[in-house]
ZADO-1210 file (C-alpha; in nm, 4 decimals, padded with zeros to 6 digits):
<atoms>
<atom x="00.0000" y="00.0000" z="00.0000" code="UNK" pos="1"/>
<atom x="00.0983" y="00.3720" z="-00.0551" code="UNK" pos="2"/>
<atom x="00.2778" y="00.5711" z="00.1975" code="UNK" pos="3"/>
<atom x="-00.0528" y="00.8243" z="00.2522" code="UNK" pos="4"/>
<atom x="-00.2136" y="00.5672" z="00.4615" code="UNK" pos="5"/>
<atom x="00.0856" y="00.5802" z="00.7323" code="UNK" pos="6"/>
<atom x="00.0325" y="00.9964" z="00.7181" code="UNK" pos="7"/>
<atom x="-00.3269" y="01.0218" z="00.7054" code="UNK" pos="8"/>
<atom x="-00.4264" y="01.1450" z="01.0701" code="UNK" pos="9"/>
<atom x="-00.8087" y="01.2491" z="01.2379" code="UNK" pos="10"/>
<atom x="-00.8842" y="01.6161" z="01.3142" code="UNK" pos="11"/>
<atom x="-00.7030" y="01.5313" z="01.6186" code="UNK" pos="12"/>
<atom x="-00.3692" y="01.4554" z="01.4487" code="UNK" pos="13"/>
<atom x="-00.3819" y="01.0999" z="01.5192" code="UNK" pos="14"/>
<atom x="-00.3103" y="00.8509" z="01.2641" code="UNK" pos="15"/>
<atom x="-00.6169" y="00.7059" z="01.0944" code="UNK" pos="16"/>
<atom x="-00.3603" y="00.3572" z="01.0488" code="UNK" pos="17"/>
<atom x="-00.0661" y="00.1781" z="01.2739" code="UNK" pos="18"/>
<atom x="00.1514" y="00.0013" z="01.1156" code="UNK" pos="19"/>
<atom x="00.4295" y="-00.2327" z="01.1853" code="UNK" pos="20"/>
<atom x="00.7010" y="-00.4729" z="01.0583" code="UNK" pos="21"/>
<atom x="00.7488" y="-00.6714" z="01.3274" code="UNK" pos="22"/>
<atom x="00.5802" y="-01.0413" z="01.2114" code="UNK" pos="23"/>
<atom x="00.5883" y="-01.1430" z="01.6016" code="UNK" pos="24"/>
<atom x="00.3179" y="-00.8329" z="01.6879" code="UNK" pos="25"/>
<atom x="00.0875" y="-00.8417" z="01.3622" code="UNK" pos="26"/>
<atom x="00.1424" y="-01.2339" z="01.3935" code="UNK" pos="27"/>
<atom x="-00.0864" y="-01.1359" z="01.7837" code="UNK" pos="28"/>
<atom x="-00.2971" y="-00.8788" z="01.6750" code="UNK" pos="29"/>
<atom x="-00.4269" y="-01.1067" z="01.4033" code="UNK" pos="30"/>
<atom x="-00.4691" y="-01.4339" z="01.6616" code="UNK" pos="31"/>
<atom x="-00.6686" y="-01.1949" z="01.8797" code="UNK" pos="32"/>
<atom x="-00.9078" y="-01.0904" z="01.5250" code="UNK" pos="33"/>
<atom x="-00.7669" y="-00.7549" z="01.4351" code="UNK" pos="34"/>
<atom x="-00.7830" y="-00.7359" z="01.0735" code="UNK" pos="35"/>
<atom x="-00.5008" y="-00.6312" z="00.8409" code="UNK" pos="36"/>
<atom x="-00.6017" y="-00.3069" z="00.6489" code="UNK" pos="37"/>
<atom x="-00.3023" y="-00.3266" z="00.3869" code="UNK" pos="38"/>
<atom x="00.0764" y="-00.4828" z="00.3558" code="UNK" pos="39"/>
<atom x="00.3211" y="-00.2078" z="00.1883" code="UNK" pos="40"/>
<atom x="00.6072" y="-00.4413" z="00.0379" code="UNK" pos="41"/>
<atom x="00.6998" y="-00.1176" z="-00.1530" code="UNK" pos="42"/>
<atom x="01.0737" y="-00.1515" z="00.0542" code="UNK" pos="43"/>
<atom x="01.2126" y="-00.4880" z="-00.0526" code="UNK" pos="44"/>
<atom x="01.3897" y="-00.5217" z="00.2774" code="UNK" pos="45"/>
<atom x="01.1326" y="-00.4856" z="00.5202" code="UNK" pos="46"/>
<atom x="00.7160" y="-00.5203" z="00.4935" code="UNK" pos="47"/>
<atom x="00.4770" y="-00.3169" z="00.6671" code="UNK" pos="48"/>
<atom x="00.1390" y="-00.4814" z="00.7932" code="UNK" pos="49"/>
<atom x="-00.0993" y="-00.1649" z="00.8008" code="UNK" pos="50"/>
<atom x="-00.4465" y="-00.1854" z="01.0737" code="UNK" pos="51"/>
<atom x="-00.6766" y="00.0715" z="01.1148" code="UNK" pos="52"/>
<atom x="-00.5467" y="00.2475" z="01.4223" code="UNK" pos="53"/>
<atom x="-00.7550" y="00.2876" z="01.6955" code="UNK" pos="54"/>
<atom x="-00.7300" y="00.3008" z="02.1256" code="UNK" pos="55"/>
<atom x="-00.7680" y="-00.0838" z="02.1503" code="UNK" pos="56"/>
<atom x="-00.5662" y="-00.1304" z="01.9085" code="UNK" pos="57"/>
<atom x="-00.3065" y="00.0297" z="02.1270" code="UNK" pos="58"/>
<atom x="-00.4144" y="-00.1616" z="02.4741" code="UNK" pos="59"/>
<atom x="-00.3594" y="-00.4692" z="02.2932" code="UNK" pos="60"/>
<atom x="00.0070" y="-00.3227" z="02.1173" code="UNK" pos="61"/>
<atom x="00.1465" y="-00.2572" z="02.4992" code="UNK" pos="62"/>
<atom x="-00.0170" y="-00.5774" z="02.6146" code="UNK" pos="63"/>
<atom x="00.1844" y="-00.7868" z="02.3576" code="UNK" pos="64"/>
<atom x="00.5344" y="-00.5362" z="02.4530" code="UNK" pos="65"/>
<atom x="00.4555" y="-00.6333" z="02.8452" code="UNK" pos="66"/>
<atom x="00.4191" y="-00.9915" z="02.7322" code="UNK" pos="67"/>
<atom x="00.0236" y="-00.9387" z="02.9320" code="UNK" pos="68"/>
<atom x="-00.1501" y="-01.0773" z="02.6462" code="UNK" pos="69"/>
<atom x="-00.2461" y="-01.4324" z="02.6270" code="UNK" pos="70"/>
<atom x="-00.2941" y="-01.6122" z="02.2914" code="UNK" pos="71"/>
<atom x="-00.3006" y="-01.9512" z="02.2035" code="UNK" pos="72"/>
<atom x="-00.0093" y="-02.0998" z="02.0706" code="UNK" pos="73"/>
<atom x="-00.1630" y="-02.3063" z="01.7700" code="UNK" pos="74"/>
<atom x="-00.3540" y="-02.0005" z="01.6649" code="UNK" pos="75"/>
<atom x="-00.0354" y="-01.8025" z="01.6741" code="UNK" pos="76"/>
<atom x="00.1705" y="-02.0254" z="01.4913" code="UNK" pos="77"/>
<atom x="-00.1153" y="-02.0847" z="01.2298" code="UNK" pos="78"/>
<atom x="-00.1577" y="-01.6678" z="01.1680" code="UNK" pos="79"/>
<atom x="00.2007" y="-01.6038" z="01.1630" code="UNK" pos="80"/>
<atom x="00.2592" y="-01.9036" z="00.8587" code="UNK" pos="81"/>
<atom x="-00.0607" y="-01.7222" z="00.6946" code="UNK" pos="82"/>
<atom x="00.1377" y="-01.3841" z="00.7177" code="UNK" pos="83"/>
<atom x="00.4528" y="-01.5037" z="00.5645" code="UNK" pos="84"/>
<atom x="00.3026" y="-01.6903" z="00.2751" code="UNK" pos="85"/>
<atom x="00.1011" y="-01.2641" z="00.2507" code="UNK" pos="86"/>
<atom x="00.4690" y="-01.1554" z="00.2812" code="UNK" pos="87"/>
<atom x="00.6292" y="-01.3563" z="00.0156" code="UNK" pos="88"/>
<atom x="00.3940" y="-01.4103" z="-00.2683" code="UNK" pos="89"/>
<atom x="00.3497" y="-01.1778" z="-00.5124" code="UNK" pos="90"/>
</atoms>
C-alpha cells in the first residue's frame, strides 16, 4: 500500500492507520481478530502490515510489549505461517 495511509491522521492529528514490521506483533494482533487493512512491500527489505489504528488497538500493542496478552499458541503459529506466505507471494 501507498505511503498516505501511514500519514493520514483524524482532526485530532492521530493517525487514521498503525503500522508495523514486526511479524511477532501483527502475527498477535491477528490471533486476537484484528484485521489487516493493507501490507506495503513497496521496501524490498522490510514489509509493513498496516491496521486501522484505533485506542484498543493500542491496549492490545502494549499488552503484547509487556508480554500481558495471552494467545493460544496453535492459533499463533497458524496466523504467523498465513502472514509469511502474505509476505512472500506476489
Amino acid at each position: 500500500m501507498k505511503k498516505e495511509f501511514a500519514t493520514r491522521s483524524n482532526e485530532r492529528g492521530i493517525p487514521l492507520y498503525f503500522e508495523s514490521s514486526d511479524l511477532g506483533l501483527v502475527s498477535a494482533l491477528v490471533s486476537i481478530g484484528w484485521e489487516i487493512k493493507s501490507i506495503d512491500k513497496t521496501d524490498r527489505k522490510k514489509v509493513k502490515f498496516i491496521f486501522p489504528n484505533s485506542e484498543e488497538l493500542s491496549e492490545m500493542t502494549e499488552k503484547y510489549w509487556n508480554k500481558e496478552l495471552e494467545i493460544d499458541a496453535r492459533t499463533f503459529f497458524e496466523d504467523q505461517k498465513m502472514l509469511k506466505n502474505r509476505i512472500y507471494s506476489k
